[in-house]
C-alpha positions in Angstrom: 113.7 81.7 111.9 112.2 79.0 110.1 112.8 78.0 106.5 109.8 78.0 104.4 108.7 74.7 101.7 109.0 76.7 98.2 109.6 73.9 95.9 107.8 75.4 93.2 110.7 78.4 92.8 113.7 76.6 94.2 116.1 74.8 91.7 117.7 71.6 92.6 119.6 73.0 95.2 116.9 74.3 97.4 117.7 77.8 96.7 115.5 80.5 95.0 116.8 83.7 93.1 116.9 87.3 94.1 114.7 87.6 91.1 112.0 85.2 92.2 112.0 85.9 95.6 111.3 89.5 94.5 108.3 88.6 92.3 106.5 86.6 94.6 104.8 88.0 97.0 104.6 85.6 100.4 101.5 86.4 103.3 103.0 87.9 105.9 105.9 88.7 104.1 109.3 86.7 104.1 113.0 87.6 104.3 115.4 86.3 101.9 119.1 84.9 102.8 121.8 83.7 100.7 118.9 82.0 98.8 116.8 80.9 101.1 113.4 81.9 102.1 113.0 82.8 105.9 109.4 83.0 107.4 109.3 86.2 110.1 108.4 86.1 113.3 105.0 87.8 113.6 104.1 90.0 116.3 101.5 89.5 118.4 99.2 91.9 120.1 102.2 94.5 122.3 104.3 93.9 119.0 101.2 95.1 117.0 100.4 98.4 119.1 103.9 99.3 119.1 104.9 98.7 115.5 101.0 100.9 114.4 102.1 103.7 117.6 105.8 104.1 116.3 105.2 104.2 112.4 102.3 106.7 113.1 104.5 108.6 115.5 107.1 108.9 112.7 104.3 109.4 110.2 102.8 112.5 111.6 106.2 114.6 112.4 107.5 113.2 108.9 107.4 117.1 107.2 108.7 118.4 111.0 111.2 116.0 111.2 113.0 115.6 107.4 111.9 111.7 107.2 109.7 109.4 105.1 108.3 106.2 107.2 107.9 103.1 106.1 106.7 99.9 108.1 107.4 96.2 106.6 109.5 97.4 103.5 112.1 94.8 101.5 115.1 95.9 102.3 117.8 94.8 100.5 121.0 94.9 102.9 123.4 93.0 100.9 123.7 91.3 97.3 121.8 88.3 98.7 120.0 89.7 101.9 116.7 90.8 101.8 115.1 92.4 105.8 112.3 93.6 106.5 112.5 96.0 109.8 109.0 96.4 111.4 109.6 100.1 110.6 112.0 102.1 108.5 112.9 105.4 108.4 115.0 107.3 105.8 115.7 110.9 105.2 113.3 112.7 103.5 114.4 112.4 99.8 115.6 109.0 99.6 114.3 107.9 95.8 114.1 103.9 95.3 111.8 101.8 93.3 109.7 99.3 95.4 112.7 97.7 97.5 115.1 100.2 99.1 118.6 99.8 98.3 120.5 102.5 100.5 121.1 102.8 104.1 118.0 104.6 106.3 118.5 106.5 108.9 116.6 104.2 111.8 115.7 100.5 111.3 113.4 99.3 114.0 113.0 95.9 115.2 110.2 95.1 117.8 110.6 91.5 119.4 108.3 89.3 119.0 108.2 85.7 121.4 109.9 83.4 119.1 112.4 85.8 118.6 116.2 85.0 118.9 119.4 86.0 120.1 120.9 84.6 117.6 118.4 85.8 114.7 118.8 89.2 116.4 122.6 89.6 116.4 122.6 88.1 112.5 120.6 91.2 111.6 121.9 93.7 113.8 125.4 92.8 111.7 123.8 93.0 108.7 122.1 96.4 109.3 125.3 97.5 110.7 127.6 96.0 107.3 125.5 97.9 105.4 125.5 101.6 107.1 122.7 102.0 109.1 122.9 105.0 110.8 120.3 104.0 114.3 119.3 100.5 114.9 116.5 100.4 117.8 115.1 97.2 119.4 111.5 97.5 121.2 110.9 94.8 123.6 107.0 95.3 124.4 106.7 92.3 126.8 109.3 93.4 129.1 109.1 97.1 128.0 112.5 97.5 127.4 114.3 99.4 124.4 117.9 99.0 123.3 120.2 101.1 120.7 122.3 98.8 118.5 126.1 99.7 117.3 129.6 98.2 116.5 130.1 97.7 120.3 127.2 95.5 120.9 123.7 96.4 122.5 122.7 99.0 124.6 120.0 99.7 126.6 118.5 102.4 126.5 118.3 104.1 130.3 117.2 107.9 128.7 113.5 108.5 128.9 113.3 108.9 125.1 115.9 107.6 121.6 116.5 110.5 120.3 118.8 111.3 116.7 121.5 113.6 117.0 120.9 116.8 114.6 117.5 116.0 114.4 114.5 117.2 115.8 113.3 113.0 116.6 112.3 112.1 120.0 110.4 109.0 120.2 109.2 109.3 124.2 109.6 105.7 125.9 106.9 106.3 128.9 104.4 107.3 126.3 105.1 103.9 124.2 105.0 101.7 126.9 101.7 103.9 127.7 99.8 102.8 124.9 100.5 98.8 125.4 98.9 99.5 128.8 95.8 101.9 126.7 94.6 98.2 124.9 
């Protein structure tokens, strides 16, 4: 991930605050670590389609399935770590103001080219430190879906990701499906 120019907010040091990185607003949206600004990778068009067909997947079972949905949201994982999963899920009553402070129940990462490795793992750990309970990576170029835990990644040789004591099944044929549909 790249570093982004904001001289105007940072102090000598070439860090910004928690406090102004949450009153600015950025176009698309950036992260914000230890300080620092950190530009996203943005999607393309499979990363599009698949962020659109999962959040409205989520969206229309959201009464059916106990959830709220939310794609793009601040998410602030740590005192100084600010992510923003392509889509979030939380149980249905999770109250927060405008940047969610808690652990959701699913936080979704679709991979973009420029992604990382590296990048990947650092937020994997971080989603991971600070309880979340299902970490899913989409792949949409190689169509290829992993689960994320303590032991590492896995991927994801079931035909659908499903969460235990739920009703959630997101169906990986009909995913991949609609990449093809476009």
């Amino acid at each position: 991930m790249a570093t982004l120019p904001v001289r105007d907010l940072a102090t000598d040091d070439g860090l910004i605050s928690v406090r102004e990185y949450l009153r600015t607003s950025f176009s698309p949206d950036c992260e914000y670590v230890d300080g620092r600004i950190e530009e996203r990778n943005v999607g393309e068009k499979g990363h599009s389609i698949l962020q659109m067909f999962l959040a409205a997947l989520f969206w229309m079972n959201r009464a059916a399935w106990g959830i709220e949905v939310y794609p793009e949201l601040r998410t602030r994982v740590a005192r100084t770590k600010f992510r923003i999963p392509d889509v979030l899920i939380t149980r249905a009553g999770v109250k927060f103001e405008h940047v969610l402070d808690s652990a959701p129940l699913i936080a979704i990462e679709i991979l973009s080219p420029d992604d990382t490795l590296g990048g990947l793992q650092e937020k994997i750990g971080e989603y991971l430190a600070f309880g979340v309970e299902h970490i899913w990576i989409f792949d949409p170029q190689r169509r290829v879906a992993w689960r994320a835990d303590g032991d590492g990644l896995h991927q994801v040789t079931e035909d659908e990701l499903t969460v235990a004591g739920t009703a959630i099944r997101v169906g990986l044929a009909e995913a991949w499906a609609e990449l093809e549909r476009v």
